[in-house]
Each structure stands twice: as structure tokens, then as C-alpha cells.
RODO-2510 file (C-alpha; in nm, 4 decimals, decimal comma):
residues 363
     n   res          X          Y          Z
     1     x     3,1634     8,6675     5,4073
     2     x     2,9431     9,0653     5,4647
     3     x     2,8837     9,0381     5,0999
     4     x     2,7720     8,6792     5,1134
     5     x     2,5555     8,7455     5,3857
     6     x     2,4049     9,1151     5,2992
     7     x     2,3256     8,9354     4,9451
     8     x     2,1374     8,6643     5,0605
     9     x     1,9649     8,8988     5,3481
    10     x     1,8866     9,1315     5,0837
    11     x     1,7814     8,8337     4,8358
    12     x     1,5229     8,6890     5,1099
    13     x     1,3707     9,0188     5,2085
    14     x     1,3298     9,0774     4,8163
    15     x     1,1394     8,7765     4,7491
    16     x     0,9539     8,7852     5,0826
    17     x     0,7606     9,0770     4,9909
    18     x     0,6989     8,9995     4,6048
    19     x     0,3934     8,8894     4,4824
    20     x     0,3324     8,5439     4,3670
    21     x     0,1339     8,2333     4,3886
    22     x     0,4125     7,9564     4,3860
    23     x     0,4510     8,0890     4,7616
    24     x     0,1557     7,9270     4,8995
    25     x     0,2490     7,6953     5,1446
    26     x     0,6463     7,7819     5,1699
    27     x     0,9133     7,9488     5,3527
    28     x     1,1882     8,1590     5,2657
    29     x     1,4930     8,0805     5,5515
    30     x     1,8187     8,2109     5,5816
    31     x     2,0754     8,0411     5,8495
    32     x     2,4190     8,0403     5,9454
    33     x     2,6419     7,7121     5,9865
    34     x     2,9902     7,7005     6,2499
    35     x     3,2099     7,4741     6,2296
    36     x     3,5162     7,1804     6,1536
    37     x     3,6742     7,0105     5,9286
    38     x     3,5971     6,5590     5,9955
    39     x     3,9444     6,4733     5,8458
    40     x     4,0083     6,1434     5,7236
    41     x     4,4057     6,2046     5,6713
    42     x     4,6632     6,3554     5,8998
    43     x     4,7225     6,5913     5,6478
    44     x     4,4240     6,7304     5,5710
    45     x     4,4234     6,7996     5,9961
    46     x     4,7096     6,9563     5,9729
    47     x     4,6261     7,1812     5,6346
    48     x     4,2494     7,2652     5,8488
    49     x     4,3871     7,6249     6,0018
    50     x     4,0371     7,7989     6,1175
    51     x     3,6717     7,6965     6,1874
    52     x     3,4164     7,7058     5,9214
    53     x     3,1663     8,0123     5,8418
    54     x     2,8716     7,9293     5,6524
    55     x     2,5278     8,1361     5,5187
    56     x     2,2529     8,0286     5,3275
    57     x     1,8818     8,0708     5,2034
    58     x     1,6560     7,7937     5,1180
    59     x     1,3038     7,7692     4,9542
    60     x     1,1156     7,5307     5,1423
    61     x     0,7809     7,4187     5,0266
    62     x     0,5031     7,2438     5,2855
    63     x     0,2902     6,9135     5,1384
    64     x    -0,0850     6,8987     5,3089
    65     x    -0,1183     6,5753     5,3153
    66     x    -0,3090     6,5035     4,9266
    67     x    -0,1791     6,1584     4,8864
    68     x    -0,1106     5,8867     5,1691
    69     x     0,2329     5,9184     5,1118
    70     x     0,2551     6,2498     5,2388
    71     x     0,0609     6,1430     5,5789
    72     x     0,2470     5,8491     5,6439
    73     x     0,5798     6,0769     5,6472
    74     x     0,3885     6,3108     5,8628
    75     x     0,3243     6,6145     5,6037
    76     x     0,7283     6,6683     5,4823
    77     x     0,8833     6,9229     5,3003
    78     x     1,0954     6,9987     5,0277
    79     x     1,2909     7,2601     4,8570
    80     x     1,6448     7,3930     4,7220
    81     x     1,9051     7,5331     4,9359
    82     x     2,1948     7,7796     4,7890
    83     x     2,4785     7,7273     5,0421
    84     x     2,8571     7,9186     5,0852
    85     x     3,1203     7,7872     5,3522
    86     x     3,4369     7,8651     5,4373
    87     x     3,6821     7,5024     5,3768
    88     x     3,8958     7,5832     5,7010
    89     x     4,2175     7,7183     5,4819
    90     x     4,1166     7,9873     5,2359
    91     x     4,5163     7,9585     5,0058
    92     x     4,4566     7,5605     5,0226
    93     x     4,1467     7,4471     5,0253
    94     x     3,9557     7,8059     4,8844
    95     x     3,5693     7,8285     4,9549
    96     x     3,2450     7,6514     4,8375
    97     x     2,9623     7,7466     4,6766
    98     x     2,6943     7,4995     4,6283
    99     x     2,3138     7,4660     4,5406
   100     x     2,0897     7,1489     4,6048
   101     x     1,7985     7,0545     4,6388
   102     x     1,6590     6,8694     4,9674
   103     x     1,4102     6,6374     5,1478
   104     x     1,2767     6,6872     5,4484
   105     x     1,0914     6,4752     5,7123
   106     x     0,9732     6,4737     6,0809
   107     x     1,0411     6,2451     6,3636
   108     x     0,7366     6,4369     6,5100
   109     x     0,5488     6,7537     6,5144
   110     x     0,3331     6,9324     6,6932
   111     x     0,1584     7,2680     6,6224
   112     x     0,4272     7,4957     6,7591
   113     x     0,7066     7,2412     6,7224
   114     x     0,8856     6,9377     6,5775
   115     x     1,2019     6,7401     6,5089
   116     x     1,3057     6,6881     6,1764
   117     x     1,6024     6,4817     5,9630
   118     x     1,6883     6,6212     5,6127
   119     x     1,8575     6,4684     5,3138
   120     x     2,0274     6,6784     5,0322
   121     x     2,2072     6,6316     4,7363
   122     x     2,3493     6,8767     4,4603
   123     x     2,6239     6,9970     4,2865
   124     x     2,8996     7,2824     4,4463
   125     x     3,1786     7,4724     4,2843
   126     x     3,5403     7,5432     4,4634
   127     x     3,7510     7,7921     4,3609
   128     x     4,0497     7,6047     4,4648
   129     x     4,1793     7,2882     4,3864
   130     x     4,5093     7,0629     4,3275
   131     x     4,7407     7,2048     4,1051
   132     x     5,0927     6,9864     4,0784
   133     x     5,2807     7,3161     4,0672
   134     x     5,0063     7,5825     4,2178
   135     x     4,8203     7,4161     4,4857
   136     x     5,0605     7,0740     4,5428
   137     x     4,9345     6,9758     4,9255
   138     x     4,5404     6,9747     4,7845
   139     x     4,5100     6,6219     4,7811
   140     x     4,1580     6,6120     4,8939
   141     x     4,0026     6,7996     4,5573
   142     x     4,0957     6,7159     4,2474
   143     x     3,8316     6,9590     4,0323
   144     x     3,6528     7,2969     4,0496
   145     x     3,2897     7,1161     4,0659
   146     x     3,1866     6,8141     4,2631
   147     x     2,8822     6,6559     4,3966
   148     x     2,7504     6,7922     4,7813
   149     x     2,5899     6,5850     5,0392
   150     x     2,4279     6,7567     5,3278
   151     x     2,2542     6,5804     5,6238
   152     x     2,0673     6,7588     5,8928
   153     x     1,9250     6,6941     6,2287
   154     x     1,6940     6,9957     6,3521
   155     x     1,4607     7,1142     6,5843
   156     x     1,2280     7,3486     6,4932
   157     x     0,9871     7,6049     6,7245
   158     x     0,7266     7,9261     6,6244
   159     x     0,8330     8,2497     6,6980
   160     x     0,5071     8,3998     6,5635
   161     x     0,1856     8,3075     6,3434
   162     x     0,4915     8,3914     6,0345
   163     x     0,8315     8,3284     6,1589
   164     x     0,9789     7,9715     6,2872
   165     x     1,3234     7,9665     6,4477
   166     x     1,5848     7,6004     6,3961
   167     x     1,8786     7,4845     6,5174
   168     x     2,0304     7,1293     6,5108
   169     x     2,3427     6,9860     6,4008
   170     x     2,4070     6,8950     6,0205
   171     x     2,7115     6,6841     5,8198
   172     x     2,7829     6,7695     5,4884
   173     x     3,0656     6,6136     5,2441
   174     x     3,2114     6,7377     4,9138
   175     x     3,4192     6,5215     4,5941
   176     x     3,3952     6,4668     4,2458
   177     x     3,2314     6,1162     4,2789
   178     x     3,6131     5,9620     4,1636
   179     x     3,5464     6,1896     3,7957
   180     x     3,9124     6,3609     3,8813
   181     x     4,2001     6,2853     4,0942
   182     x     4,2603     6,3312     4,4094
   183     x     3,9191     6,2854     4,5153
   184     x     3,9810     6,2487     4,9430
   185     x     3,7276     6,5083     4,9122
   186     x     3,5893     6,7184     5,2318
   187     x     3,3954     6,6335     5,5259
   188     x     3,2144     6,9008     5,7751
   189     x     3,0306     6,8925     6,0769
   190     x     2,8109     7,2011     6,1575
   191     x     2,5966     7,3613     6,4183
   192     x     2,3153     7,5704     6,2255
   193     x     2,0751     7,8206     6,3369
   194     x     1,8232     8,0366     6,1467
   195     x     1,4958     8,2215     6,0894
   196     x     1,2468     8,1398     5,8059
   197     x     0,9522     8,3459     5,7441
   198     x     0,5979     8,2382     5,5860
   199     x     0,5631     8,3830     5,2311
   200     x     0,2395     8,2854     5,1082
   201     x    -0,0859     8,1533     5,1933
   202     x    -0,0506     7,8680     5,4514
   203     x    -0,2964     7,6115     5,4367
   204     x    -0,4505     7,3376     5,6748
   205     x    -0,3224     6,9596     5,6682
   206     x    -0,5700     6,7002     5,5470
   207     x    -0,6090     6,4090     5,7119
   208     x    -0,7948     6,1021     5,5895
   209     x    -0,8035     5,6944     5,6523
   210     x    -0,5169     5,5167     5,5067
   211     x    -0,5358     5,2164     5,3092
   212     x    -0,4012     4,9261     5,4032
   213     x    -0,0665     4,8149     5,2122
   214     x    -0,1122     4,4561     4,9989
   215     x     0,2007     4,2495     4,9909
   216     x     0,3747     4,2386     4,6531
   217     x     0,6843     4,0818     4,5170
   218     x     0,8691     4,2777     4,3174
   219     x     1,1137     4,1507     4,0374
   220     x     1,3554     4,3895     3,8634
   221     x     1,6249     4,3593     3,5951
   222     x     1,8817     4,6971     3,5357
   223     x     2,1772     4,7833     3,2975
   224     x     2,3910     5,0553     3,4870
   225     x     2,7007     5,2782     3,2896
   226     x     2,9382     5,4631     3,4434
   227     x     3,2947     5,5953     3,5024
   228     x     3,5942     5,6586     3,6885
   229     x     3,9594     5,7636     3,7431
   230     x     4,2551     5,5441     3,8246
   231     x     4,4299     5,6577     4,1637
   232     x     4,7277     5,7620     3,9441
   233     x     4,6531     6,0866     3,8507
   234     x     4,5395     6,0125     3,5128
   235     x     4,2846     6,2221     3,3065
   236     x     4,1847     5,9116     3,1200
   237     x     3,7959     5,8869     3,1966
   238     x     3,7278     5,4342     3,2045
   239     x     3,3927     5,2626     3,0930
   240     x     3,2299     5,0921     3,4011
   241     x     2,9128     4,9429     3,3592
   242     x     2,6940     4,6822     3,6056
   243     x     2,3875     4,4124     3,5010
   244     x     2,1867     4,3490     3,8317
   245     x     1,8541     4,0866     3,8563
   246     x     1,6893     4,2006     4,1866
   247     x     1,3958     4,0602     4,4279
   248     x     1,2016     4,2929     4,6582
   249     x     0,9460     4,2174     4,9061
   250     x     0,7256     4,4814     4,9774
   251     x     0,5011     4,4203     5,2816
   252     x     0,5335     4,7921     5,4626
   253     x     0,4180     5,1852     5,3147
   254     x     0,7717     5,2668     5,3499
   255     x     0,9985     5,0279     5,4087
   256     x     1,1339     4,7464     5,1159
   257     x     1,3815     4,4478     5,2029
   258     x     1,4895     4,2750     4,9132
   259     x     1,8537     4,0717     4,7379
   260     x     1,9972     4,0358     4,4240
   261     x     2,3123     3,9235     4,2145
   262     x     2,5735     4,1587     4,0131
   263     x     2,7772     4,1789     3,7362
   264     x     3,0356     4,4455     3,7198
   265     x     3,3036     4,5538     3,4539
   266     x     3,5250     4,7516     3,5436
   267     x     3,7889     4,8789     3,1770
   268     x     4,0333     5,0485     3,4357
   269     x     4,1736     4,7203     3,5853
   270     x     4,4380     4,6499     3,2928
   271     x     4,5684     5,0158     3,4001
   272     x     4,5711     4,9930     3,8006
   273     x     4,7271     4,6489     3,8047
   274     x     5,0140     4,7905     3,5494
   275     x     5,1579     5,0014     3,8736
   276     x     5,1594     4,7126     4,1154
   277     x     5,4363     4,5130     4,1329
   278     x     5,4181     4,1034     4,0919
   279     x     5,0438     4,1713     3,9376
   280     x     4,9430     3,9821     3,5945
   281     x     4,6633     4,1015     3,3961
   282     x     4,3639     3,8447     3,1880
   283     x     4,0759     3,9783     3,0153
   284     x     3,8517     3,8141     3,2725
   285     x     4,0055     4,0192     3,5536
   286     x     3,7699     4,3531     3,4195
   287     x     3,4197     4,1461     3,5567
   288     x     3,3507     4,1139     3,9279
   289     x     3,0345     3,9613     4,0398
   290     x     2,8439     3,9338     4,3751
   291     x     2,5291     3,8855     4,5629
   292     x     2,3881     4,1768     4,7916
   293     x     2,1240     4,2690     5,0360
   294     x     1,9238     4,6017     5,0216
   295     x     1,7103     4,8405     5,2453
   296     x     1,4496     5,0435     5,0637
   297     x     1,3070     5,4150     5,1644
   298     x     1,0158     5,4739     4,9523
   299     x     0,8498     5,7907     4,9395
   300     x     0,5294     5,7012     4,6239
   301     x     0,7390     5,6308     4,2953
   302     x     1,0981     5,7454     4,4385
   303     x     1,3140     5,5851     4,7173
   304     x     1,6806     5,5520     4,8272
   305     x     1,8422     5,2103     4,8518
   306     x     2,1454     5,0908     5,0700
   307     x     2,2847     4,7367     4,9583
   308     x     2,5646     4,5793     5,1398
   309     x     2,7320     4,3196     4,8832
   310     x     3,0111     4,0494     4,8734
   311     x     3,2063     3,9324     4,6029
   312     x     3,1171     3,5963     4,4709
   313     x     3,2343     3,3825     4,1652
   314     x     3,4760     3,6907     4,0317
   315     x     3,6460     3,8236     4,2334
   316     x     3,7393     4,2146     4,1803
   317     x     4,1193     4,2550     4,1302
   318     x     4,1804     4,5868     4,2510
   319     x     3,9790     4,6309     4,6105
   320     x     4,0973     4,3375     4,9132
   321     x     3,8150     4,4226     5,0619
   322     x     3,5368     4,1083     4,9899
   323     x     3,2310     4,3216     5,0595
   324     x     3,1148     4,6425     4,8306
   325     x     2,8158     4,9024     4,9013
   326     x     2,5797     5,0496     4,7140
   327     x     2,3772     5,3860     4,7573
   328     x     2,0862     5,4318     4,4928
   329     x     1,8240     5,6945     4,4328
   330     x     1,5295     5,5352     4,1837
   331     x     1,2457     5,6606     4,0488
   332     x     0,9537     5,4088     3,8985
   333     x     0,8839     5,6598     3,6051
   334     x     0,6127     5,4049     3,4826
   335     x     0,4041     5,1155     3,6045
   336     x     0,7901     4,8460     3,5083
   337     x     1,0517     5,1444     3,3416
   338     x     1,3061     5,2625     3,6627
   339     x     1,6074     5,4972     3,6121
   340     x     1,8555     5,5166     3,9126
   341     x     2,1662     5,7354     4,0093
   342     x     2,4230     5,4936     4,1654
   343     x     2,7361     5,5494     4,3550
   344     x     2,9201     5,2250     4,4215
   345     x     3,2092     5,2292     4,7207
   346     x     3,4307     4,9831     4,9359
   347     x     3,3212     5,0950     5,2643
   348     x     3,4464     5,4444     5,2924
   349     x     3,6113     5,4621     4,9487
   350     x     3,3981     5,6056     4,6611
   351     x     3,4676     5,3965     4,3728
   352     x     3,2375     5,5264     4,0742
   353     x     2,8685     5,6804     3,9614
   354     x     2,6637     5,4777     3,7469
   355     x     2,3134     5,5818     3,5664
   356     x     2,0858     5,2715     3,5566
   357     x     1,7836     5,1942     3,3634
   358     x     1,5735     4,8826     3,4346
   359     x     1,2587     4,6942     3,3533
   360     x     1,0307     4,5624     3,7231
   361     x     0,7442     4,4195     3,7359
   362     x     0,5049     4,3493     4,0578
   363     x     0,3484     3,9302     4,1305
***
């Protein structure tokens, strides 16, 4: 943990003082996390032996306000975070290392404070994970890399015309996204304090009128792949895929409401329905279909979708539960081509990622 935290002291004092004009407008921070294990399982509360100790730096860029976008979310921020943490049981559940990059926006600011919410979402590394005959009572990571979450709530104050101080509370969570098994994964809750420092020229926010938002219906039509592992241990990666005809009605800057139908297959259910006892398999049982609702943040061409769906017509074979949940991050990469990241669940369970591509177009 001194090494961790003399490199990334020395790291931020090196690039503070360097000479460059990417810094305009940004921050160098670095910050320190405290906290506990969220467990889901008995087991892993009984495996959690000792708080967690975290450091990190983050880059974090400022937007001035260029596009109306970037007003109407009240000037946010953005930027990449490299994070360690202790896991609560150094023999068990090892150590993380993670890097991500992150969103950030303001519930309000002032000109010496504000309150902010940020979203991140990256990749980290563990040095431990299950191992049938090494590392048995790991149930909660099955693989060295996995997918990190990290959600912050912060308050933020000036210290000088160069330094701003922030503390808050933050929740971050760790798996493989179902890719290996066990996949429990990790969830932490955090108190975080730090210090970031002004390394560049710092600018003035613009501010101009903002046009007024015409209603639009939006039509979409997307072809998702994916895959997963069976809960049996298996290192068999199955073909998932999705076909999805969406409506959106856009009448807000920021906010989309919108339904749709689904198709799912799912190539694993032959497999899973093998190991239960009394269960018969038919070709048919692979497809699932449903209707859903969705919620739509939209920052310009990118936003993150919830939809909260229910099985219709075919019914999925290997969840009881009747409703399913989706969490998207799209990007309109041209005025009717979209590409999404997926992650498809049964409340709390993560089921399987999916890359989408689809065709939309605006009456």
C-alpha cells in the first residue's frame, strides 16, 4: 500500500509540473477510499476479514459549455481514473487494480462549490481468483480480469485559486460479466477524500440561449451477439444473440421514454436443463421473447438506457423469474447507424454482455 501510494504521489507531482497543452482545462487528483465489503452471500461475510484501503489518481478534464449539451448538464466533466483497493482478505480474495474511464455531472455548482454524481466503467485485474485446488472458498471471482463499475456521490469545495478538496461516498462492483465461473463477483462501499490540483490553463464557461427541443419519434431496429457461461463450472463459452424493434419518444434535452419487443436465443439452454432433474429439452426452448419499457439518459449522440422487461409468447426455460432488465450504453455514430454495449440480468443476477448494432431513424 506505501508503494502504491508514493507511486501515484510521485506520478501526480510529475505530471503536474510538465509542460503541455492537453492540460488546459483539467485536474490532476489523487484520493484515498475506506471501506467494506456489501456481501450478497454469508460466505463471502464471513471470508471479508479487514476493511478496505484504496488510492488513486484521476485525469479529469472540464467542458465550457461549446454545445447545449454541455449547459444543460451544467458544464460536466470527464476523465480516466487508475484505481488499487484492498478486497478485505488479501490469501482469498487478493487485491485489485483497475483503470476506467468516467462521467461526471453536477446536481449544482456554484463558484467555490458543488455537488456532483459520477458514473464509471472499465476493466480491473485481480491477482487472485478461484482455483478448485489453490483458492477453493473464492466463489465470488472466477478470472484474473473483469469489468469495474464505480458510482460516486461527492461534494466538492476550493481550497485555493488551484487546489479543490472532495469527499462523498462512492459504490463500486467487480465480475467477469458471467465470461468465467463463479462470477458472485465483489461489491464495495467507500468513503473517499482527496485533493486535485489545476494543471493547465483554466478557462471561463460560456453561456448562451438554448434552443428549444422539437418532439421526435424515434424508430429503431438492432441485432445484438453475445456470450456466457453455464453455472456449472464449464469453460465452454455459448452463442447468445437478441433482435429488438424499439419506439422512443423524445420530447425532453435529456430525458427519452420509449418500449419495444425482444427476441432472445440463448445456445446454453440444452446444457443447463441437462443438470436439472425432471427437465426435457426442444429446440424451441433456446428463444425467449418479451416486451419492455426503457428510460433514456442522453448526453448529444451517447446515452445509457434502463429497460425493465417481461417475458411474453416464449417463455425463457432457465430463469422463474417473468421479468428481465436491461442496462445499455449507445452511441448514434451517424444520423440512423447505433452500436450498443449490453448487459442483460434477472434482477440482481448478471446473465450475459451483448454488442448491438442497429439501424433508427427519426418521424
Amino acid at each position: 500500500m506505501r508503494s502504491a501510494l508514493v507511486f501515484i504521489f510521485s506520478l501526480w507531482l510529475t505530471v503536474s509540473f510538465s509542460q503541455s497543452t492537453w492540460k488546459n482545462n483539467s485536474y490532476l487528483m489523487v484520493k484515498w477510499n475506506q471501506g467494506w465489503l456489501i456481501p450478497e452471500y454469508s460466505n463471502i461475510s464471513y471470508l471479508s476479514q479487514s476493511t478496505l484501503k484504496s488510492a488513486e489518481i484521476t485525469w479529469l478534464k472540464r467542458t465550457l459549455g461549446k454545445t447545449p449539451t454541455e449547459q444543460l448538464y451544467r458544464y460536466p466533466e470527464y476523465g480516466f481514473t487508475l484505481f488499487y483497493s484492498s478486497l478485505g482478505n488479501r490469501k482469498v480474495f487478493g487485491q485489485e487494480l483497475a483503470l476506467y474511464p468516467f462521467f461526471r455531472t453536477y446536481f449544482f455548482r456554484r463558484k467555490s462549490c458543488a455537488f456532483y454524481h459520477q458514473f464509471g466503467f472499465g476493466f480491473g485485474y485481480t491477482n487472485r481468483r478461484f482455483d478448485i485446488e489453490s483458492n477453493p472458498t473464492n466463489i465470488a471471482v472466477g478470472s484474473h480480469f473483469n469489468m469495474h463499475f464505480d458510482y460516486q456521490l461527492g461534494y466538492k469545495f476550493n481550497l485555493s485559486t488551484k487546489l479543490q478538496a472532495e469527499t462523498g461516498v462512492r459504490f463500486s462492483h467487480f465480475s467477469n460479466a458471467n465470461m468465467a465461473e463463479p462470477n458472485l463477483g465483489l461489491n464495495m462501499l467507500y468513503l473517499h477524500a482527496g485533493i486535485a490540483k489545476s494543471i493547465g490553463k483554466q478557462e471561463d464557461f460560456i453561456r448562451s440561449e438554448i434552443p428549444k427541443l422539437r418532439p421526435s419519434h424515434e424508430f429503431a431496429f438492432i441485432y445484438a451477439v453475445g456470450g456466457k457461461h453455464t453455472r456449472a463450472l464449464q469453460s465452454t463459452i455459448y452463442f447468445t444473440s437478441s433482435l429488438s424493434a424499439e419506439y422512443t419518444y423524445r420530447a425532453l434535452h435529456r430525458f427519452f421514454f420509449g418500449t419495444g419487443i425482444d427476441l432472445f436465443y440463448d445456445s446454453s439452454t440444452k446444457t443447463e436443463l441437462s443438470v436439472k432433474p425432471n427437465s426435457t429439452f426442444q429446440p424451441r426452448d433456446n428463444f425467449s421473447s418479451g416486451i419492455h419499457l426503457s428510460q433514456e439518459i442522453a448526453y448529444g449522440n451517447f446515452s445509457f438506457i434502463l429497460q425493465e422487461g417481461w417475458y411474453l409468447g416464449l417463455r425463457n426455460r432457465l430463469h422463474p423469474s417473468k421479468m428481465y432488465n436491461r442496462g445499455i450504453i449507445r452511441w448514434r455514430c451517424t444520423p440512423n447507424f447505433l452500436v450498443h454495449i449490453t448487459m442483460k440480468s434477472h434482477l440482481h443476477i448478471l446473465d450475459y454482455p451483448e454488442l448491438g448494432f442497429g439501424y433508427y431513424f427519426k418521424r
